[in-house]
C-alpha positions as CSV (number, residue, x, y, z in Angstrom):
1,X,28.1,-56.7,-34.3
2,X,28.1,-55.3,-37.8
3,X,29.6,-51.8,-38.8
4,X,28.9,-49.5,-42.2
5,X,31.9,-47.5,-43.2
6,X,31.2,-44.5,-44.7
7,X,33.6,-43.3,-47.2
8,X,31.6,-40.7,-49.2
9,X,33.1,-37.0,-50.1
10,X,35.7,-35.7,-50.8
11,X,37.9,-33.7,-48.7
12,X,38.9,-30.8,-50.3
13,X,40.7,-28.9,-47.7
14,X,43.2,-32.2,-47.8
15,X,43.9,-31.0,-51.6
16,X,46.6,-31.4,-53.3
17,X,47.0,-34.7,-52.2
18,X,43.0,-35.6,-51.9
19,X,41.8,-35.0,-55.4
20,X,37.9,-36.3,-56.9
21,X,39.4,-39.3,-58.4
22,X,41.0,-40.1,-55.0
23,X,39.6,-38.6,-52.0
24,X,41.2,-38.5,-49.2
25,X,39.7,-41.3,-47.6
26,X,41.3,-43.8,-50.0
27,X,44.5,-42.4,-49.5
28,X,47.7,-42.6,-47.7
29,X,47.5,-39.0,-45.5
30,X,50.1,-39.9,-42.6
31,X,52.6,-41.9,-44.6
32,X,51.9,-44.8,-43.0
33,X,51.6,-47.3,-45.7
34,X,47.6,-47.6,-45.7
35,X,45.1,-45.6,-46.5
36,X,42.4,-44.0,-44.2
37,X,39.7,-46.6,-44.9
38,X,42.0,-49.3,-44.9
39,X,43.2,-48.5,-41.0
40,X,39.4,-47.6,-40.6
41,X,38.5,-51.8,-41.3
42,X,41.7,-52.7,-39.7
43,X,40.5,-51.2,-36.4
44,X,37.5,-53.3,-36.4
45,X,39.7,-56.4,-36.5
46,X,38.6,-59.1,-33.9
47,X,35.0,-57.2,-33.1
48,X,34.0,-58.6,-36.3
49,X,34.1,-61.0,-39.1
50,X,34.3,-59.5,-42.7
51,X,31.4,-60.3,-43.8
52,X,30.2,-58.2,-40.9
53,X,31.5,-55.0,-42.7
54,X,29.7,-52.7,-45.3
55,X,30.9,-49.7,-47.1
56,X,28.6,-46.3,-47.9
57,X,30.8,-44.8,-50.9
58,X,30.1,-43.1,-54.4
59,X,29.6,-44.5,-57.2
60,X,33.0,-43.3,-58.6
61,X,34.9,-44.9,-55.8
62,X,33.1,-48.0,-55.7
63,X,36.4,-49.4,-57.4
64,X,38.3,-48.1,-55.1
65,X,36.5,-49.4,-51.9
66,X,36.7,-53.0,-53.4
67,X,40.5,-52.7,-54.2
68,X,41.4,-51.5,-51.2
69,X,39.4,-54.1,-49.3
70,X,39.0,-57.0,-50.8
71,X,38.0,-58.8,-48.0
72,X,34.6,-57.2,-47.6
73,X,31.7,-59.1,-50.2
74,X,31.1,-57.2,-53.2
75,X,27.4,-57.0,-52.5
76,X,28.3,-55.0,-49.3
77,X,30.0,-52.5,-51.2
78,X,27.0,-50.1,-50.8
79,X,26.6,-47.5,-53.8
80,X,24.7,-44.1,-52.7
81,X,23.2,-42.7,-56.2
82,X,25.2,-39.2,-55.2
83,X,26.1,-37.5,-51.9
84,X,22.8,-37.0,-49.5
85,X,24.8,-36.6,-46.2
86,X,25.0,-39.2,-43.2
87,X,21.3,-40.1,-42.3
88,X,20.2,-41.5,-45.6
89,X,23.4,-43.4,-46.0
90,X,23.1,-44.7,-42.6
91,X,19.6,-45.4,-43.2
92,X,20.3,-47.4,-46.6
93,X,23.3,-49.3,-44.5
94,X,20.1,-50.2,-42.1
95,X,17.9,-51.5,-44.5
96,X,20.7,-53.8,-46.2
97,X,21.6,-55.3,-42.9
98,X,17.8,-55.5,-41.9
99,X,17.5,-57.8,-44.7
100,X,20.1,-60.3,-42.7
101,X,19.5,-59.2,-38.9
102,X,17.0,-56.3,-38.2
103,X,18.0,-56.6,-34.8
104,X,21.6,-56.2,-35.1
105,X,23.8,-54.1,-33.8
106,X,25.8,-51.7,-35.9
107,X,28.3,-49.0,-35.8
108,X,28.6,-46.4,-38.2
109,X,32.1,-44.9,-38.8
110,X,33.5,-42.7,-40.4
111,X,36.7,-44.0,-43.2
112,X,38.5,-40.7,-42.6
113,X,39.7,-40.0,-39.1
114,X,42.5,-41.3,-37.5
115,X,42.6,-43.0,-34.2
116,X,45.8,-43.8,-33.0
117,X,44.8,-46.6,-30.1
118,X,43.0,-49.0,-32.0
119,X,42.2,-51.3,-28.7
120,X,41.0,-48.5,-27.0
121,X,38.7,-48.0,-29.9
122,X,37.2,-51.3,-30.1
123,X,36.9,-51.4,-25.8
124,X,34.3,-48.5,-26.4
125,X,32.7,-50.1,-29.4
126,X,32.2,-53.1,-27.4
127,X,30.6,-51.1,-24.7
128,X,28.7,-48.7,-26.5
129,X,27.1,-52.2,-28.0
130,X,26.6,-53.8,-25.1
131,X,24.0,-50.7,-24.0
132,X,22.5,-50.5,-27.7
133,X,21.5,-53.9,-27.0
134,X,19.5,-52.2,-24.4
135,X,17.3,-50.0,-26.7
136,X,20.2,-46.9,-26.8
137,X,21.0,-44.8,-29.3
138,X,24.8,-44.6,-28.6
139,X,27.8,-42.4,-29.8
140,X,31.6,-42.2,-28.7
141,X,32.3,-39.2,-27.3
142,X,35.7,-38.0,-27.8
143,X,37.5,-36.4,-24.6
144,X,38.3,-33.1,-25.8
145,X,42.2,-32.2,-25.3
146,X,41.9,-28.4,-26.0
147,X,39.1,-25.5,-26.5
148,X,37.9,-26.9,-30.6
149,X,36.1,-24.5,-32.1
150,X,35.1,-26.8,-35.3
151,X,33.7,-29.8,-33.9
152,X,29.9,-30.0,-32.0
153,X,29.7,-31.2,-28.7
154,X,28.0,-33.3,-26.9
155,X,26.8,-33.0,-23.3
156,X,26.4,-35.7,-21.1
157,X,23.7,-35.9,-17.7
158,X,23.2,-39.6,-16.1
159,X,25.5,-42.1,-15.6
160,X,23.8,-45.3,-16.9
161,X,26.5,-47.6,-15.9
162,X,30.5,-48.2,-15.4
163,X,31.7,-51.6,-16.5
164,X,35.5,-52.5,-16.4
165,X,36.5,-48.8,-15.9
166,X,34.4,-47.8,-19.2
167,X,31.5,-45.8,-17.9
168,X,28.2,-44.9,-20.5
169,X,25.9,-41.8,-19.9
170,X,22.6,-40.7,-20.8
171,X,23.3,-37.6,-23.2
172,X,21.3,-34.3,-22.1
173,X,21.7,-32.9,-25.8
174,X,23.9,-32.2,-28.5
175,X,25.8,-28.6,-28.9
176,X,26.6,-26.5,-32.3
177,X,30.2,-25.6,-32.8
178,X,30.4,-23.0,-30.2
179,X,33.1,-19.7,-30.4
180,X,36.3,-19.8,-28.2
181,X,34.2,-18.6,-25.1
182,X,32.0,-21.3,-25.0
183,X,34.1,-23.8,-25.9
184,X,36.9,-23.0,-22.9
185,X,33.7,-22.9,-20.6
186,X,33.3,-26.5,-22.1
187,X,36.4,-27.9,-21.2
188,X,36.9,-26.3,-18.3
189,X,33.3,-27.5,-16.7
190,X,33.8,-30.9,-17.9
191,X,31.4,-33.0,-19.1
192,X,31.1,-32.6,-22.8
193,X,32.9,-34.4,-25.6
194,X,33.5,-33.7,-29.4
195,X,31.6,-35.0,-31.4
196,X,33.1,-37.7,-33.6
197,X,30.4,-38.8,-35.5
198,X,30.5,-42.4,-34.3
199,X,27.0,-43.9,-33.7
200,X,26.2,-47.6,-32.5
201,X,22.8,-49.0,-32.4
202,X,20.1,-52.0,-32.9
203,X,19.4,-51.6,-36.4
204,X,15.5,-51.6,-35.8
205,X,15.8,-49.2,-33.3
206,X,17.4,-47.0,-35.7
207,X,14.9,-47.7,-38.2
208,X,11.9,-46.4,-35.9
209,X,13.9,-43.4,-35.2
210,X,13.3,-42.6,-38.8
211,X,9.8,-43.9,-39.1
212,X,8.9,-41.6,-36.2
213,X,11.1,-38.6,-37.0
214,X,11.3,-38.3,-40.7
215,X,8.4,-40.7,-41.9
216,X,9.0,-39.6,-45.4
217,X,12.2,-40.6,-45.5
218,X,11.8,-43.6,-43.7
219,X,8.7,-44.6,-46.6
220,X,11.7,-44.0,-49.0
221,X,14.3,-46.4,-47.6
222,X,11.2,-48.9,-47.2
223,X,10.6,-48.9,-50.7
224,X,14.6,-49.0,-51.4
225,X,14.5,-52.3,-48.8
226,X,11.9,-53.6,-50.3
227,X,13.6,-53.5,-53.8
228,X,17.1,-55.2,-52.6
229,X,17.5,-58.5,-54.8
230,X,15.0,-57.6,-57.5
231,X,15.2,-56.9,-60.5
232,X,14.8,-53.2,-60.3
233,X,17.0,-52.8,-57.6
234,X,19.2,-49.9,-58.7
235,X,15.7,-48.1,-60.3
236,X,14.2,-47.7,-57.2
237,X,17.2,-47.0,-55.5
238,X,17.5,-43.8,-58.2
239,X,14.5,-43.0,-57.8
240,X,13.8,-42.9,-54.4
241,X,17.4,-41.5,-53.4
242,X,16.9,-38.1,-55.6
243,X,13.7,-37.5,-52.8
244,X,15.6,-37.8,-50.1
245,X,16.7,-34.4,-48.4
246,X,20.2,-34.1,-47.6
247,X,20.7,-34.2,-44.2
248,X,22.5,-35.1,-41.0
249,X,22.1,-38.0,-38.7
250,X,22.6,-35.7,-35.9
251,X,20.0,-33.2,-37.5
252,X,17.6,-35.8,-39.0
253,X,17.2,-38.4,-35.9
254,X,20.4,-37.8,-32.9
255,X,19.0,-34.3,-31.4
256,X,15.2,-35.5,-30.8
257,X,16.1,-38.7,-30.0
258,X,14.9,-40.2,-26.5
259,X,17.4,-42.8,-25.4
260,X,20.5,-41.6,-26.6
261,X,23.6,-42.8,-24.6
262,X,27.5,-41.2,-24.7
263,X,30.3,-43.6,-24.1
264,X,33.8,-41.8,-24.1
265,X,36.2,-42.6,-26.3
266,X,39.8,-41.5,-25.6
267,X,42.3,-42.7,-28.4
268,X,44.1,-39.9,-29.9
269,X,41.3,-39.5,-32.6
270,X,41.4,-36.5,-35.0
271,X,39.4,-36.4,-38.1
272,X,42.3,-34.6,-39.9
273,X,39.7,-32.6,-42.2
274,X,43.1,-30.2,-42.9
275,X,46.4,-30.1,-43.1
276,X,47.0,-28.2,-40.0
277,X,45.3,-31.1,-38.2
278,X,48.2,-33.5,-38.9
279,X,50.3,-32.2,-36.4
280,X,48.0,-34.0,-34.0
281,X,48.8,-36.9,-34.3
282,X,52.5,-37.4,-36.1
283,X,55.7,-36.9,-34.2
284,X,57.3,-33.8,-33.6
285,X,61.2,-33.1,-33.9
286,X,62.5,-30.9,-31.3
287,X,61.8,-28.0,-33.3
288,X,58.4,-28.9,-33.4
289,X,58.4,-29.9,-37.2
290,X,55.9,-32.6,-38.3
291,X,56.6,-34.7,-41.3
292,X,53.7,-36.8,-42.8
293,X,55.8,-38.1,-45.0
294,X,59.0,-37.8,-47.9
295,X,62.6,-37.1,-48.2
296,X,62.9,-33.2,-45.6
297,X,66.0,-31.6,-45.1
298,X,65.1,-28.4,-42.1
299,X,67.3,-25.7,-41.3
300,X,66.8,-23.4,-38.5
301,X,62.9,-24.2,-39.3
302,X,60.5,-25.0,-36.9
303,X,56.7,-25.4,-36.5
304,X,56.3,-26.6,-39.6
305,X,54.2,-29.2,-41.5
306,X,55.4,-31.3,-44.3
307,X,54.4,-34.1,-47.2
308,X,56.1,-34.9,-50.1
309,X,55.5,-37.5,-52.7
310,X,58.4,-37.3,-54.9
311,X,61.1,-34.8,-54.5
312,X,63.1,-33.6,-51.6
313,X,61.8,-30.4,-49.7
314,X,64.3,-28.5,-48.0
315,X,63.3,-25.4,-45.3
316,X,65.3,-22.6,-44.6
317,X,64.9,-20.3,-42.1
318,X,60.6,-20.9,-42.3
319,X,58.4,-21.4,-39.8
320,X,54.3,-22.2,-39.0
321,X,54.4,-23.4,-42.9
322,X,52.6,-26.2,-44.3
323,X,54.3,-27.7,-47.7
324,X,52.8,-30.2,-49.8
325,X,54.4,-31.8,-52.8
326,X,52.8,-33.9,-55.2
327,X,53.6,-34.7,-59.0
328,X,51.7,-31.8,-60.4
329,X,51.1,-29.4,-57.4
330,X,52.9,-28.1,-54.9
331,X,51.3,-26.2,-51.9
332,X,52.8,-23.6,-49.3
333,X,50.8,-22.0,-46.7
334,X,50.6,-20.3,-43.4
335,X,49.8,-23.1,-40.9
336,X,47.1,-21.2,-39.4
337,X,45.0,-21.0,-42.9
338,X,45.2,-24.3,-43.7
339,X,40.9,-23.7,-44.1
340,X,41.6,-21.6,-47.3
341,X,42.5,-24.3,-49.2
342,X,38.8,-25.1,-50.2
343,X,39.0,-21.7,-51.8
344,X,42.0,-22.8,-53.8
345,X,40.1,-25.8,-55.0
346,X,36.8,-23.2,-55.8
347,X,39.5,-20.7,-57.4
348,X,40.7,-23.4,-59.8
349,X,37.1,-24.9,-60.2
350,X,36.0,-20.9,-61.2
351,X,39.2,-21.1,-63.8
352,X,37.9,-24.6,-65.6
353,X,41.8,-26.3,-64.1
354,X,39.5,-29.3,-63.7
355,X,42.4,-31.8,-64.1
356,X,44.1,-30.3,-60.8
357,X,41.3,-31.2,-58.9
């Protein structure tokens, strides 16, 4: 098995502490020591070797993705020209690793969500593989603990098999974000899963999805495989790249896809793409306060959310708050609109405070 990271964007509802120069993914969100991408590759410990991993990143944090894990080959630090959304990164991961194995298997994660149970993660990796093998299109799909309203869904019909307790399931189709109604209806029916944005397949089965689905894209990648090793490797790449649309993989091959299987994945996984979302997955004091990390002093405060780099934060009397320290920013906000952060980042964009961001 081989996997492709992909550690693109840049996470601005994470802001102050995810910034351009250091999205979120190469940073330390949970105060755990590690950043996002480095627990990503640690997960995958003992499914593969190293040399089994590849990273989809920017050009601007292709330092970053080789400092941060220095284990994975240089050459497998893949650079995407600029941001063109999950299908052509996952396609240029797939012609890369068709130049070793075409008919390899792969998974394609995310370097930005957090997944508590790392065993349980790589039980389902193993058994989503084991039915790629078979010609599936696979994703995990994550058992949903409450009504989301921001994640797709995913709907499962067939059970294909149950090996070990792990069962897999033919998918009957993939589901927009749905309003509160739908989602509760969801839930309560059973049966569906978020979304996570976790794919495993066969590398040439992935590559005929796009041959058949997007042929034009597919020619593109073809000429970017065909380039890899020559001389005018990073010319075609440019060229060919700026043609591609920007698109989904769920969009551009999951949705009209035959054979697509759902394995379920339950491991605490959040994709933590706000600040809200922390609360999650870190403790909780008996007042319900959740601190991702610093030197917090509560009183008579509870509900609340709270990072700090540098300085102490003391609450008093506050609740439902989110408070984030940094060296040069400091954010306070109402826990439940934690979403308007991106308009901070678009306010201070508008004003030309390009160094805050």
């Amino acid at each position: 098995m081989y996997a492709a990271i992909l550690a693109g964007g840049v996470g601005t509802r994470l802001w102050p502490r995810s910034r351009q120069d250091r999205p979120k993914q190469f940073t330390d969100i949970t105060g755990t020591g590690v950043t996002m991408i480095q627990a990503t590759a640690e997960r995958l410990a003992g499914l593969m070797p190293t040399n089994h991993l590849f990273v989809l990143t920017g050009g601007a944090y292709a330092g970053l993705a080789t400092e941060q894990l220095p284990e994975v080959p240089p050459r497998q630090i893949i650079v995407e020209p600029s941001g063109r959304n999950t299908a052509p990164a996952i396609g240029l991961a797939c012609v890369h690793l068709a130049q070793h194995d075409p008919t390899a298997v792969i998974a394609i994660l995310p370097a930005d969500h957090i997944i508590p149970d790392g065993a349980a993660l790589r039980a389902a990796l193993r058994r989503a593989a084991n039915v790629a093998r078979e010609g599936y299109l696979v994703t995990l799909g994550i058992q949903p603990t409450f009504p989301h309203t921001g994640y797709g869904y995913i709907k499962r019909s067939a059970l294909i098999d149950d090996v070990d307790g792990l069962p897999a399931f033919r998918v009957e189709r993939f589901l927009e974000k749905p309003n509160r109604s739908l989602a509760e209806t969801f839930v309560a029916e059973g049966g569906y899963y978020w979304n996570g944005g976790i794919f495993i397949s066969r590398v040439d089965r992935l590559l005929a999805e796009f041959e058949s689905q997007t042929p034009e894209m597919y020619a593109a990648l073809e000429r970017i495989g065909a380039a890899i090793g020559a001389p005018d490797e990073e010319a075609v790449l440019a060229a060919e790249w700026e043609t591609l649309p920007s698109i989904s993989i769920d969009y551009a091959i999951m949705e009209r896809a035959q054979r697509v299987a759902v394995v379920p994945l339950n491991a605490g996984w959040s994709d933590v793409g706000s600040w809200d979302a922390l609360e999650t997955v870190l403790n909780k004091d008996d007042a319900g306060n959740s601190i991702a990390k610093g030197d917090v002093l509560l009183l008579d405060s509870h509900d609340n959310i709270v990072y700090s780099d540098k300085r102490i934060v003391a609450l008093v009397n506050v609740n439902n708050l989110v408070v984030v320290e940094t060296e040069d920013t400091l954010l306070i906000g109402d826990k439940g609109q934690m979403q308007r952060v991106k308009d901070v980042v678009e306010q201070l964009r508008a004003e030309g405070r390009t160094e805050l961001l």
